[in-house]
C-alpha positions as a printed NumPy array, in Angstrom:
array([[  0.   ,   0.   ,   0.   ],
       [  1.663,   3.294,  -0.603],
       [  0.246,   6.681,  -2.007],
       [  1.012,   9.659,  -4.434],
       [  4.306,  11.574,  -3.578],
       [  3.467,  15.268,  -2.541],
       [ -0.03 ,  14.639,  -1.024],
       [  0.767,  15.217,   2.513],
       [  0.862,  12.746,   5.307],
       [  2.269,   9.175,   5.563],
       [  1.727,   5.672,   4.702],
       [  3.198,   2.954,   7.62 ],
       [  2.997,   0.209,   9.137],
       [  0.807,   0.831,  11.85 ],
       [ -1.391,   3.222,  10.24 ],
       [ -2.066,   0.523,   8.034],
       [ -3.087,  -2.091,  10.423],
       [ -5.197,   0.744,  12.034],
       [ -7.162,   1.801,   9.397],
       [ -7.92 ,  -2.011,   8.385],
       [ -8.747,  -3.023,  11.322],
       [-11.145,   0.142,  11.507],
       [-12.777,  -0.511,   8.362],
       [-13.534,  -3.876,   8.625],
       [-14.827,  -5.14 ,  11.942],
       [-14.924,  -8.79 ,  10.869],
       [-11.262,  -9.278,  10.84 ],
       [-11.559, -12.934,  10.245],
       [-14.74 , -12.909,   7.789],
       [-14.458,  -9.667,   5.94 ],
       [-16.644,  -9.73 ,   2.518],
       [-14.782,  -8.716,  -0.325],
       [-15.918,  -8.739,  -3.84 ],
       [-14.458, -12.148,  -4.961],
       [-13.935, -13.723,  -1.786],
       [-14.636, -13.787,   2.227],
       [-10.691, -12.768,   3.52 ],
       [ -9.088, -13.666,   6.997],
       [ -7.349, -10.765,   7.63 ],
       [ -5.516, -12.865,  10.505],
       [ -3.872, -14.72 ,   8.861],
       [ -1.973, -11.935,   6.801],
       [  1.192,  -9.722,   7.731],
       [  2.517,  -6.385,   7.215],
       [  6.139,  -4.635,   6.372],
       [  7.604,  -1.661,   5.873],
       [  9.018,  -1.767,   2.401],
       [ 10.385,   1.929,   1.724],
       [  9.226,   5.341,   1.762],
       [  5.438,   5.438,   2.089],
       [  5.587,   2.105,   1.265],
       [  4.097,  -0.761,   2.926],
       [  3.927,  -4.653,   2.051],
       [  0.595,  -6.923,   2.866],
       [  0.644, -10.208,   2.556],
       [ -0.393, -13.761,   3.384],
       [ -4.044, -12.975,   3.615],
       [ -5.994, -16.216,   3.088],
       [ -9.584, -16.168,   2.274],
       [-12.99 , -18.23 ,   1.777],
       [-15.192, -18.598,  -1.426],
       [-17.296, -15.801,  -2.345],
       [-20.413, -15.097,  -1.016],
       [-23.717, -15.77 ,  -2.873],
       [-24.768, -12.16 ,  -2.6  ],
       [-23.309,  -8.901,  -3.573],
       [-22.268,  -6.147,  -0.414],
       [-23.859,  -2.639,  -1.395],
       [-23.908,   0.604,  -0.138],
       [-26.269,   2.834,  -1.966],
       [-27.785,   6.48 ,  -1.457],
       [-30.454,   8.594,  -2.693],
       [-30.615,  12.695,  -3.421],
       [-32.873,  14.009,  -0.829],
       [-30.726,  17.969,  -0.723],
       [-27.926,  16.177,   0.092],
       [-24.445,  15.051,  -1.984],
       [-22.686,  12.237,  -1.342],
       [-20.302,  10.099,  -3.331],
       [-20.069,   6.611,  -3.487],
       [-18.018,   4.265,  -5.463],
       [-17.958,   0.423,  -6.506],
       [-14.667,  -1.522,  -7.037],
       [-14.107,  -4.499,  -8.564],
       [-10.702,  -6.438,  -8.456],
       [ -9.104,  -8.627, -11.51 ],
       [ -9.545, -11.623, -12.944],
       [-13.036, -10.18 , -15.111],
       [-13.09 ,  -7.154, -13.624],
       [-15.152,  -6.276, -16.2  ],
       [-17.656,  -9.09 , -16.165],
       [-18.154,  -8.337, -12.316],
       [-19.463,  -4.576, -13.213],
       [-22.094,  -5.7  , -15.381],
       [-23.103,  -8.291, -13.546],
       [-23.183,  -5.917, -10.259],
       [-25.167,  -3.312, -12.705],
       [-27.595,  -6.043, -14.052],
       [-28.614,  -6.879, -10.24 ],
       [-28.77 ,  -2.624,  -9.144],
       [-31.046,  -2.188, -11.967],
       [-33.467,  -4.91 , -10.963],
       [-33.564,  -4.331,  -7.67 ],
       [-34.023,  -0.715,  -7.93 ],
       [-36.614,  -0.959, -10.965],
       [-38.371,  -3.624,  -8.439],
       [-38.537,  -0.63 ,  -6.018],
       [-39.929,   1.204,  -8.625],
       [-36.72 ,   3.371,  -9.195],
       [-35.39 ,   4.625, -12.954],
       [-31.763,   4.674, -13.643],
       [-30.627,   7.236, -16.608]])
């Protein structure tokens, strides 16, 4: 993990493990898109400037259900974002787009 040079603070070790840990709650069962990840089984290093290493993290199969976070303009702005990780990237994004736009159009919502 590591960030662009000249945007201010700094990436280590600790921060790292912080802001995981933070984030995730489930250490041990955390839902990612193509997999459920044990985050205790994986270690950190410092590996330069900025710079830190991750690895060892062992995981379970998918789930059979997608994790979404969703929101709706009510004078309000918010910004969300959806991520999807290689192998078919691609093919995850429609398939996650195929499933929002039935579920919302079930709710009786119209996506332009």
């Amino acid at each position: 993990m590591t960030k662009h040079p000249g945007t201010g603070g700094r990436v280590t070790v600790a921060g790292i493990v912080e802001q995981l840990m933070y984030e995730m709650g489930r250490t041990q069962g955390y839902i990612t898109p193509d997999c459920i990840s044990d985050f205790t089984t994986g270690s950190t290093e410092h590996a330069g400037t900025d710079v830190v290493r991750v690895s060892g993290i062992k995981g379970q199969p998918a789930t059979d259900s997608y994790k979404v976070s969703i929101s709706y303009s009510a004078g309000y702005k918010a910004v969300g974002s959806l991520v999807y990780s290689w192998p078919e990237a691609y093919d995850k994004a429609k398939a996650a787009d195929a499933i929002l736009r039935r579920r919302l159009g079930a709710l009786g919502f119209r996506i332009r």
